[in-house]
C-alpha positions as CSV (number, residue, x, y, z in Angstrom):
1,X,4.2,30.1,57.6
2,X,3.9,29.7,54.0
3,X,-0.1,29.8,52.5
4,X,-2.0,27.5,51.3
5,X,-2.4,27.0,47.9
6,X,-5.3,25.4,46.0
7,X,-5.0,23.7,42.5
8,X,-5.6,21.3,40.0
9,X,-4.1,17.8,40.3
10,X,-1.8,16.7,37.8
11,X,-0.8,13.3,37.5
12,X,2.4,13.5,39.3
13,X,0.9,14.2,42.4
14,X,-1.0,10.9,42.1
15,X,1.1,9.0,45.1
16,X,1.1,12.1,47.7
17,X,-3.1,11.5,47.0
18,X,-3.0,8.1,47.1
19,X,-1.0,8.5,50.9
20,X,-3.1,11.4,51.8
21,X,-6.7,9.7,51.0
22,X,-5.8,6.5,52.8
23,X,-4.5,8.1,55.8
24,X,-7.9,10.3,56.1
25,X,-10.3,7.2,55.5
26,X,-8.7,4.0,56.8
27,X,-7.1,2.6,59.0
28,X,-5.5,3.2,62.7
29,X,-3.5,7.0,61.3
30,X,-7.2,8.0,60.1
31,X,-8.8,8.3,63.9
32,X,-6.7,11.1,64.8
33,X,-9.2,12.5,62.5
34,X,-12.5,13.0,62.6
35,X,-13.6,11.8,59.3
36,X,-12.5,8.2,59.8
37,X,-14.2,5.6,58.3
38,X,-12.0,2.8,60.0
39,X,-15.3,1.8,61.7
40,X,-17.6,1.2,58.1
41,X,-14.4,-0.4,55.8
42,X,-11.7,-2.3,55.6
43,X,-9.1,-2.2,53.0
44,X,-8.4,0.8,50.8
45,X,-10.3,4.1,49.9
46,X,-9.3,4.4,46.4
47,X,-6.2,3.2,44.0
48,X,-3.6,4.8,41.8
49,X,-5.1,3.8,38.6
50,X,-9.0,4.9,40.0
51,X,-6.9,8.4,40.6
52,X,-5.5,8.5,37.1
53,X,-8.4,7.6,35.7
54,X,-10.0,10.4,37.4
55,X,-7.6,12.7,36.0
56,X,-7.7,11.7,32.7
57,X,-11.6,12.5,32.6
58,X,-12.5,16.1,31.4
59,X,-15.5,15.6,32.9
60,X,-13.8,15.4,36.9
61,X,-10.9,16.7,38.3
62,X,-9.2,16.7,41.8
63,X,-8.6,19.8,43.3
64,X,-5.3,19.8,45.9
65,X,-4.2,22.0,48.9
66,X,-0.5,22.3,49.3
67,X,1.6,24.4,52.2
68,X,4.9,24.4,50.0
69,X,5.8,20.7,48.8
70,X,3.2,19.0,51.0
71,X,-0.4,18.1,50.2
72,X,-2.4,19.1,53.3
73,X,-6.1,17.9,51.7
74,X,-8.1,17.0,47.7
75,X,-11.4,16.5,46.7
76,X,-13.0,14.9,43.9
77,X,-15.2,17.3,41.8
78,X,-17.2,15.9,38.7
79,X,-20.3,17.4,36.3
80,X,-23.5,15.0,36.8
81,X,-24.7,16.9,33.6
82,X,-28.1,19.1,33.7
83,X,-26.5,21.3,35.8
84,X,-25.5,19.2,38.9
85,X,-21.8,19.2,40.1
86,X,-20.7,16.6,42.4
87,X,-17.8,16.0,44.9
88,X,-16.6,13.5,46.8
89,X,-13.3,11.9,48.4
90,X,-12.9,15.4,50.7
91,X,-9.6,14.5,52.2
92,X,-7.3,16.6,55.1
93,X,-4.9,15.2,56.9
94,X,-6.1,13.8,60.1
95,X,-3.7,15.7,62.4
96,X,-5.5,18.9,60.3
97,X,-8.7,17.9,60.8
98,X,-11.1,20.7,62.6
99,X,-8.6,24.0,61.7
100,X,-10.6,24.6,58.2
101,X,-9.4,23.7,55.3
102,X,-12.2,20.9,54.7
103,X,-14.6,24.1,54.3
104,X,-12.1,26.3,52.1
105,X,-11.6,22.8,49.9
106,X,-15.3,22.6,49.8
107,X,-15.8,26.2,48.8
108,X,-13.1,25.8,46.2
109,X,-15.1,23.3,44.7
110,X,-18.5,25.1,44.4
111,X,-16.8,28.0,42.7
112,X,-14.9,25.2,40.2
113,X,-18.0,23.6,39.4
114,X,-19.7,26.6,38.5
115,X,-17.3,28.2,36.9
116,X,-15.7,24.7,35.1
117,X,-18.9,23.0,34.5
118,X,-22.0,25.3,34.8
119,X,-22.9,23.9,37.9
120,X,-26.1,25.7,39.5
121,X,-26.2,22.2,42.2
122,X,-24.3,20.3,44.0
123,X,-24.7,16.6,45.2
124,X,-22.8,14.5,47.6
125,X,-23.3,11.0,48.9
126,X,-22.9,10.2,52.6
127,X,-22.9,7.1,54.5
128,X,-25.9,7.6,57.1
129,X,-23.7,6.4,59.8
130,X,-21.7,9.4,59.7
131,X,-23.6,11.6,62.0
132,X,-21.7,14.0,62.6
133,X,-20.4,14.5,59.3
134,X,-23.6,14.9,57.8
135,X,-24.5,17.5,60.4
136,X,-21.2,19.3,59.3
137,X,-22.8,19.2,55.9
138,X,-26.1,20.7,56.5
139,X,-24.1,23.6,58.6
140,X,-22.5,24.2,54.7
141,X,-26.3,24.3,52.7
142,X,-26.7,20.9,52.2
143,X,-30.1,19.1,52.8
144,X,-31.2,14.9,52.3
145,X,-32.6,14.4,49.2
146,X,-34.8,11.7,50.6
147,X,-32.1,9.1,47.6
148,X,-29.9,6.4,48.7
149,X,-27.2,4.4,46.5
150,X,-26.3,1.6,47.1
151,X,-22.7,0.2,48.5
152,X,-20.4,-1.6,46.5
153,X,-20.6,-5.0,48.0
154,X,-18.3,-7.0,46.7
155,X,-15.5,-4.7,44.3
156,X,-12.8,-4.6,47.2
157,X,-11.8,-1.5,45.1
158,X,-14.5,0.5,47.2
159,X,-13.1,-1.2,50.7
160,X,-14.1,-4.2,52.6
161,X,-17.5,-3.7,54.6
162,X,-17.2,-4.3,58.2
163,X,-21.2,-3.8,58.4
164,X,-23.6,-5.6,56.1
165,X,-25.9,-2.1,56.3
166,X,-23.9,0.2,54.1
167,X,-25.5,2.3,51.7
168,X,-25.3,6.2,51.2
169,X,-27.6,9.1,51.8
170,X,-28.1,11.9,49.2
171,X,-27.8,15.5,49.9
172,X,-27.7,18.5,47.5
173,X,-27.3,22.1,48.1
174,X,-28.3,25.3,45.2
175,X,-25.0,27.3,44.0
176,X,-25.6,31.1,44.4
């Protein structure tokens, strides 16, 4: 089986992340996952020009896992400034889900942020209804900051709430 290989997005592989981050988020193909939201939002996860524009931002960058020609997983990794790295939009297929390569993306983007942006911590934002992905978290470093952020409401860009009691949780964990 060929390895695993983890890079920097370029703009051509904007439509396999577009099709990748959709499938792990929403709708019926994302509960053969674990990390579904289908339950929280409607609608889409992100667009092609939100993707692009994240490329085109020194400041954040989208780091990919192929096997060959296909994209198994991304995240979003971004410098906060002060020293604070941040990451978001962890994505692996759904039928991938569970075998690892959530943790080796999320490793991959410690040592990026460090190394890329100085990074000594790392924030990410959670939806408090994710249970079980926040207790993944914590198992990875990561503790509540005691911050919340609000949702969205109302830019269909972010997805269309199917709760009115959506915010997100705060958790940040030190870089060695």
């Amino acid at each position: 089986m060929t390895e695993v290989v983890i890079r920097d997005a370029t703009a051509a592989d904007i439509p396999a992340l577009h099709r990748l981050i959709e499938s792990a988020y929403r709708g019926e193909v994302s509960r053969a996952g674990w990390t579904t939201e289908a339950d929280l939002l409607a609608g889409q996860r992100t667009d092609p020009e939100d993707l692009a524009s994240i490329l085109a931002d020194p400041g954040q960058a989208m780091l990919t896992a192929w096997r060959g020609e296909q994209l198994l997983g991304c995240i979003l990794i971004a410098d906060r400034g002060e020293g604070t790295g941040y990451f978001g939009m962890l994505s692996v297929s759904p039928t991938l889900q569970g075998g690892g390569l959530g943790r080796r993306l999320v490793e991959a983007a410690h040592r990026t942020l460090a190394d890329r942006f100085g990074a000594r911590r790392v924030r990410i934002s959670v939806f408090p209804q994710r249970e079980t992905l926040i207790e993944w978290y914590r198992r990875l470093g990561y503790a509540p900051t005691g911050e919340t952020l609000p949702f969205p409401y109302g830019d269909p860009r972010f997805g269309l709430p199917l709760r009115d009691d959506l915010h997100f949780i705060v958790m940040e964990r030190p870089l060695a």
